[in-house]
MILO-797909 format. One line per field, with one value per atom (N, C-alpha, C): residue number from 1; residue in three letters; x, y, z. Coordinates in nm, 3 decimals. Example, Ala and Ser with C-alpha at 12.3 -4.5 7.8 and 13.67 -1.06 7.14 Angstrom:
BEGIN
nr	1  1  1  2  2  2
rest	ALA  ALA  ALA  SER  SER  SER
X	1.319  1.230  1.320  1.285  1.367  1.290
Y	-0.569  -0.450  -0.330  -0.225  -0.106  0.003
Z	0.780  0.780  0.780  0.708  0.714  0.787
END
This chain:
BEGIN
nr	1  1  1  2  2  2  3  3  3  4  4  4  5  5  5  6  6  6  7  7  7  8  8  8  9  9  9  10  10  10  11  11  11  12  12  12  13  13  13  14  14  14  15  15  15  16  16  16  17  17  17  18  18  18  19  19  19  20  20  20  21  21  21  22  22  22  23  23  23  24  24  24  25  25  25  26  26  26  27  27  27  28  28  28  29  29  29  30  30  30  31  31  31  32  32  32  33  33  33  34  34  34  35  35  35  36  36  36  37  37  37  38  38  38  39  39  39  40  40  40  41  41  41  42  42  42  43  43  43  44  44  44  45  45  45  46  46  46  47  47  47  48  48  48  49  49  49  50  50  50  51  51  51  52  52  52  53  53  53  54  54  54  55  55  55  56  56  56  57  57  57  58  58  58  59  59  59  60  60  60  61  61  61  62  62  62  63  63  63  64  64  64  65  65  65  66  66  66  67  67  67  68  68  68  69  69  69  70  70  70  71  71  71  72  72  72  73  73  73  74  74  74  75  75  75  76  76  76  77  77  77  78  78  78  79  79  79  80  80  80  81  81  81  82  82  82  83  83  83  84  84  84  85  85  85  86  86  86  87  87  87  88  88  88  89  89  89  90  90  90  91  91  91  92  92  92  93  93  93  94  94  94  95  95  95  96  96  96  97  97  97  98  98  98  99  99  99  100  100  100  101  101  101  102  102  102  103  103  103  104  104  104
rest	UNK  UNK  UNK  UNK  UNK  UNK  UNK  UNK  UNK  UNK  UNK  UNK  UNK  UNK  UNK  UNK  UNK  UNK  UNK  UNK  UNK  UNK  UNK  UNK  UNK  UNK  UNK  UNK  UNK  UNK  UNK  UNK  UNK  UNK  UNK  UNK  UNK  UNK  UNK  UNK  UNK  UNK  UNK  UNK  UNK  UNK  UNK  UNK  UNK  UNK  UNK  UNK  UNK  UNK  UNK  UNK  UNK  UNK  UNK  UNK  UNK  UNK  UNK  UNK  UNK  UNK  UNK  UNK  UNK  UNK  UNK  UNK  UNK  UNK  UNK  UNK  UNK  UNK  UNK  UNK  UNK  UNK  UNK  UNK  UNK  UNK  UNK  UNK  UNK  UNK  UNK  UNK  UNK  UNK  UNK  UNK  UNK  UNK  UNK  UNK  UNK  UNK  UNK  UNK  UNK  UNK  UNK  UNK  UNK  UNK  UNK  UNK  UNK  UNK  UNK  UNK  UNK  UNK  UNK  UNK  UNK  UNK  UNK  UNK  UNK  UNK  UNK  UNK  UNK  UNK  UNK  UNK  UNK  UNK  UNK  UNK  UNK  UNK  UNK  UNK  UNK  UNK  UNK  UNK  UNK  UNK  UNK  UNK  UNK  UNK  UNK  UNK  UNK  UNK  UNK  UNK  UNK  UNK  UNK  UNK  UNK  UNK  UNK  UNK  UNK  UNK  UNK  UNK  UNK  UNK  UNK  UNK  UNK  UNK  UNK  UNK  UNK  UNK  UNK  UNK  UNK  UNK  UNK  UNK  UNK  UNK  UNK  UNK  UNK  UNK  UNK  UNK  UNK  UNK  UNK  UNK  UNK  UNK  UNK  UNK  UNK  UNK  UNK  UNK  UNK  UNK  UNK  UNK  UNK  UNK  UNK  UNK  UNK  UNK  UNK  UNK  UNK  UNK  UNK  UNK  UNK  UNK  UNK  UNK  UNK  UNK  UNK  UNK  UNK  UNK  UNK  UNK  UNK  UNK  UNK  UNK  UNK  UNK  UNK  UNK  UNK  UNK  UNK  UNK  UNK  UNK  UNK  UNK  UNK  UNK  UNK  UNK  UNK  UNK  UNK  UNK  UNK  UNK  UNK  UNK  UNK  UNK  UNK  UNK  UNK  UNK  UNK  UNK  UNK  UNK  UNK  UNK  UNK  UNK  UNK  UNK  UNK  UNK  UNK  UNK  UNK  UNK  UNK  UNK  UNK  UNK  UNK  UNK  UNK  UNK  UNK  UNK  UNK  UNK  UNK  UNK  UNK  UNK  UNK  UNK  UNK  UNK  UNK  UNK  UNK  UNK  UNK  UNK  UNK  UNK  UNK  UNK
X	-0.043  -0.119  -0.092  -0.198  -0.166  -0.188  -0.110  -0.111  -0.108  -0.145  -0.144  -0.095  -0.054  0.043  -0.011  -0.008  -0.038  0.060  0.091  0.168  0.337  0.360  0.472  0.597  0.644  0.777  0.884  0.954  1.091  1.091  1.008  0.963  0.973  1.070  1.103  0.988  0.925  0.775  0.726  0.770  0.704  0.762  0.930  1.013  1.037  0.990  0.939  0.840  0.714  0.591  0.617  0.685  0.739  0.796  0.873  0.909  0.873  0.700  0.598  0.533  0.591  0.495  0.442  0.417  0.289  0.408  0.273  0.330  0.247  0.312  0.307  0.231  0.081  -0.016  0.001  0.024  0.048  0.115  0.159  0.220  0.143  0.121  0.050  0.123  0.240  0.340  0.301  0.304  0.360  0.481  0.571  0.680  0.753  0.824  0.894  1.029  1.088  1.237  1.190  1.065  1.091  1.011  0.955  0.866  0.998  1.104  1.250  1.270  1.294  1.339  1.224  1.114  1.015  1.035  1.035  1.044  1.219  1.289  1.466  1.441  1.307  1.337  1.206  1.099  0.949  0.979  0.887  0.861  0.782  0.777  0.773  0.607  0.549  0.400  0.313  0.404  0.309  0.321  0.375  0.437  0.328  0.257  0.115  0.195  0.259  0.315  0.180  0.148  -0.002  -0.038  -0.122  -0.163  -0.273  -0.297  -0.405  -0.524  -0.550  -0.690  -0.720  -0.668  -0.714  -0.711  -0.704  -0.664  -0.780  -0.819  -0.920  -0.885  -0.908  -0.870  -0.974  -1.096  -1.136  -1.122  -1.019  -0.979  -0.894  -0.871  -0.800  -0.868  -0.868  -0.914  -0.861  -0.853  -0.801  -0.700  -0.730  -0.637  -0.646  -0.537  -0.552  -0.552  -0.406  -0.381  -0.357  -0.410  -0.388  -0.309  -0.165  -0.060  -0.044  -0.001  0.041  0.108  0.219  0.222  0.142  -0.010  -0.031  0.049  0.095  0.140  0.108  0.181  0.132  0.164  0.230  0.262  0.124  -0.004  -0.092  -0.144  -0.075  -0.110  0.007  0.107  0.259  0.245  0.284  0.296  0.439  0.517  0.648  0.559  0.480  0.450  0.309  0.239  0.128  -0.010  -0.035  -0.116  -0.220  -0.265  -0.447  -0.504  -0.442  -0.521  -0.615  -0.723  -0.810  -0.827  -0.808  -0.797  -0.732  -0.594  -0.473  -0.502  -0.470  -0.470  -0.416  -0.311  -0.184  -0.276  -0.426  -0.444  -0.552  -0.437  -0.466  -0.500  -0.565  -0.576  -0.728  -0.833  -0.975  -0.929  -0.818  -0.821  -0.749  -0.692  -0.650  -0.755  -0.865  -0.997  -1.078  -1.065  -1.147  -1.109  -0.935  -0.917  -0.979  -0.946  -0.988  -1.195  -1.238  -1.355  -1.368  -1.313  -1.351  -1.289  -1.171  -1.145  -1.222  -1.277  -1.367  -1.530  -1.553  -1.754  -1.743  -1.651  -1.604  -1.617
Y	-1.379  -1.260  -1.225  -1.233  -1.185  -1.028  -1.012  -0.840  -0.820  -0.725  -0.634  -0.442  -0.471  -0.340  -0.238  -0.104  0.021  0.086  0.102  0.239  0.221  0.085  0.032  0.026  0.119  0.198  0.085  0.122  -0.006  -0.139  -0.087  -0.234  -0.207  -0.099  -0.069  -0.041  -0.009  -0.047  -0.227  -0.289  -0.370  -0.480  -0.429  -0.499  -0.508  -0.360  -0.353  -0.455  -0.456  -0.523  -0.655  -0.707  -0.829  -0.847  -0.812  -0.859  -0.880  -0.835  -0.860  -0.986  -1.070  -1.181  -1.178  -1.089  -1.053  -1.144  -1.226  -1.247  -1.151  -1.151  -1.031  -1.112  -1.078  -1.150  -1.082  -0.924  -0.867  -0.762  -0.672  -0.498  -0.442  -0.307  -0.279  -0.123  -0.130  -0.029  0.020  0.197  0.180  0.241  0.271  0.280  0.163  0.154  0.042  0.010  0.082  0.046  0.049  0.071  0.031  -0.153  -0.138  -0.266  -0.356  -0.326  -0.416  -0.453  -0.368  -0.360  -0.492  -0.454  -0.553  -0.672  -0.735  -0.815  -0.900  -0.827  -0.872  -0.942  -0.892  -0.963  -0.995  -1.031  -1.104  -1.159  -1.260  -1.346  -1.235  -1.203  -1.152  -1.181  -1.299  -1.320  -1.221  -1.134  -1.065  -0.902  -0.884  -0.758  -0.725  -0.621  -0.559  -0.419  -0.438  -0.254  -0.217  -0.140  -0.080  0.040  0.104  0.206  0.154  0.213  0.147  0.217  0.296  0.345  0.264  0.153  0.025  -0.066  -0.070  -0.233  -0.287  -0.382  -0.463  -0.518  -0.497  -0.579  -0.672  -0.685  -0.808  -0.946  -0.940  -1.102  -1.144  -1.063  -1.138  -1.185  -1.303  -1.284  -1.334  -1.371  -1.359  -1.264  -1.177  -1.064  -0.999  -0.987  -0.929  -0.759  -0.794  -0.615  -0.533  -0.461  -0.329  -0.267  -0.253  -0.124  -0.053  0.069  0.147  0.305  0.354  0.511  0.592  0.609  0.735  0.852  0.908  1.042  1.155  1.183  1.301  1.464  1.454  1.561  1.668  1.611  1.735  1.769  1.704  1.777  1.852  1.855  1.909  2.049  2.144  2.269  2.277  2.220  2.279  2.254  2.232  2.226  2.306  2.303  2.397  2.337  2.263  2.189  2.257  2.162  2.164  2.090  1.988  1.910  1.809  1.797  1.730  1.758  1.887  1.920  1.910  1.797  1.785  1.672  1.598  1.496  1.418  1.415  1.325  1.267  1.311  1.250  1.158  1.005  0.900  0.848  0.926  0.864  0.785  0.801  0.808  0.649  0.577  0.516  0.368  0.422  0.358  0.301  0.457  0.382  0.304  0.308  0.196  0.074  0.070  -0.068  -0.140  -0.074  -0.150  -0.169  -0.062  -0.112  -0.204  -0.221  -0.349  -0.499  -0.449  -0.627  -0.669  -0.546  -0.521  -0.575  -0.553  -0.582  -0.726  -0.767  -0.910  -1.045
Z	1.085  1.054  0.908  0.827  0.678  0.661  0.598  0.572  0.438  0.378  0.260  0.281  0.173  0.204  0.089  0.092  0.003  -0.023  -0.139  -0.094  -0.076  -0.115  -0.044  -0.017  -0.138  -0.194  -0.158  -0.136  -0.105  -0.031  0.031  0.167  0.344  0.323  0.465  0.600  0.601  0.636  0.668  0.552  0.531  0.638  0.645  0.711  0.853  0.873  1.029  1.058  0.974  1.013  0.989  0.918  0.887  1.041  1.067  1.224  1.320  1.318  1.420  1.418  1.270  1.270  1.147  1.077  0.932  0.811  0.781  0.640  0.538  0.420  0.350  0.221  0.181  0.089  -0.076  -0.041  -0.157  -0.109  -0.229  -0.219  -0.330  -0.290  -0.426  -0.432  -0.515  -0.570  -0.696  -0.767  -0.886  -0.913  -0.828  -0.874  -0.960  -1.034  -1.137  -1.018  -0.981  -0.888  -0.761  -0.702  -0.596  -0.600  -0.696  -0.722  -0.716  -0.814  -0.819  -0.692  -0.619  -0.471  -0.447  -0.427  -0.354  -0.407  -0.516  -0.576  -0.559  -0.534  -0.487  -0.336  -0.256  -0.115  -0.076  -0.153  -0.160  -0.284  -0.318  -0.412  -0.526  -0.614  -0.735  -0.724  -0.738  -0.711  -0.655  -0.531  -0.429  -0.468  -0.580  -0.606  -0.721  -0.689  -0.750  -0.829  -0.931  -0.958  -1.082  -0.994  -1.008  -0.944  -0.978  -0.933  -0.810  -0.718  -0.561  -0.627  -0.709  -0.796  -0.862  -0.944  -1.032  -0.968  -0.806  -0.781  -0.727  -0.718  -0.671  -0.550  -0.451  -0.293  -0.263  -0.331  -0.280  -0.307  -0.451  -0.479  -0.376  -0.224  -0.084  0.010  0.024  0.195  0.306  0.393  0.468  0.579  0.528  0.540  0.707  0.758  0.899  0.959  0.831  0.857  0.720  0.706  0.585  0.689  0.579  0.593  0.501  0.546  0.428  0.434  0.358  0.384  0.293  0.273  0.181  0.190  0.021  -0.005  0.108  0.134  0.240  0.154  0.075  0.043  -0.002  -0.010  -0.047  0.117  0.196  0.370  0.438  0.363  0.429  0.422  0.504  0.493  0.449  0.409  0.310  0.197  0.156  -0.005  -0.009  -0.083  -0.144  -0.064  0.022  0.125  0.061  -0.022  -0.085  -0.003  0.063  0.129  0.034  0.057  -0.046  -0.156  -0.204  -0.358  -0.396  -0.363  -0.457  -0.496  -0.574  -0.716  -0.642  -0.559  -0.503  -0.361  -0.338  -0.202  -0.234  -0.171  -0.203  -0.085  0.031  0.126  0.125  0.047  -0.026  -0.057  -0.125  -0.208  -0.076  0.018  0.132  0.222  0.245  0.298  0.197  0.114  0.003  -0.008  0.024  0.044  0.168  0.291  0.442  0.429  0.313  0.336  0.244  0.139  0.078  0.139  0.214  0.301  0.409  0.469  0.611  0.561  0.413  0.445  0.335  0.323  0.200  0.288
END
């Protein structure tokens, strides 16, 4: 099962799903240290440190499963919950990936 990942911060996620079977096609991080992290226990090749607003998902195919944690923090009620009017909700950019691997 090939997977692609969003969002991907350290890997821990990734490592769960890794245990189901998924090999892992890309990550698409922009943190810089957690990208390190990804890159210390995946092959450096699959490590996208990028923003998921510039990335292109249809140079994949094969792809089985899209994972990912979008930011939640513009939906949390400990914080200022704009919900969709916050800058930080990248969940828009999560469904853009599954529709561009889904109609490709």
């Amino acid at each position: 099962m090939n997977s692609l990942e969003l969002f991907s911060g350290a890997g821990g996620l990734a490592k769960g799903i890794e245990i189901t079977g998924a090999n892992y096609t890309a990550f698409v991080e922009w943190n810089s240290d957690a990208c390190k992290t990804l890159r210390y226990n995946y092959s450096s090749e699959i490590v996208h440190e990028t923003d998921v607003r510039h990335f292109d998902f249809k140079k994949f195919s094969g792809i089985d499963l899209i994972v990912g944690g979008p930011p939640c923090q513009p939906f949390s009620l400990g914080g200022k919950a704009k919900g969709f009017d916050d800058e930080r909700d990248l969940f828009p950019y999560a469904i853009s990936a599954i529709r561009q691997r889904c109609t490709s």
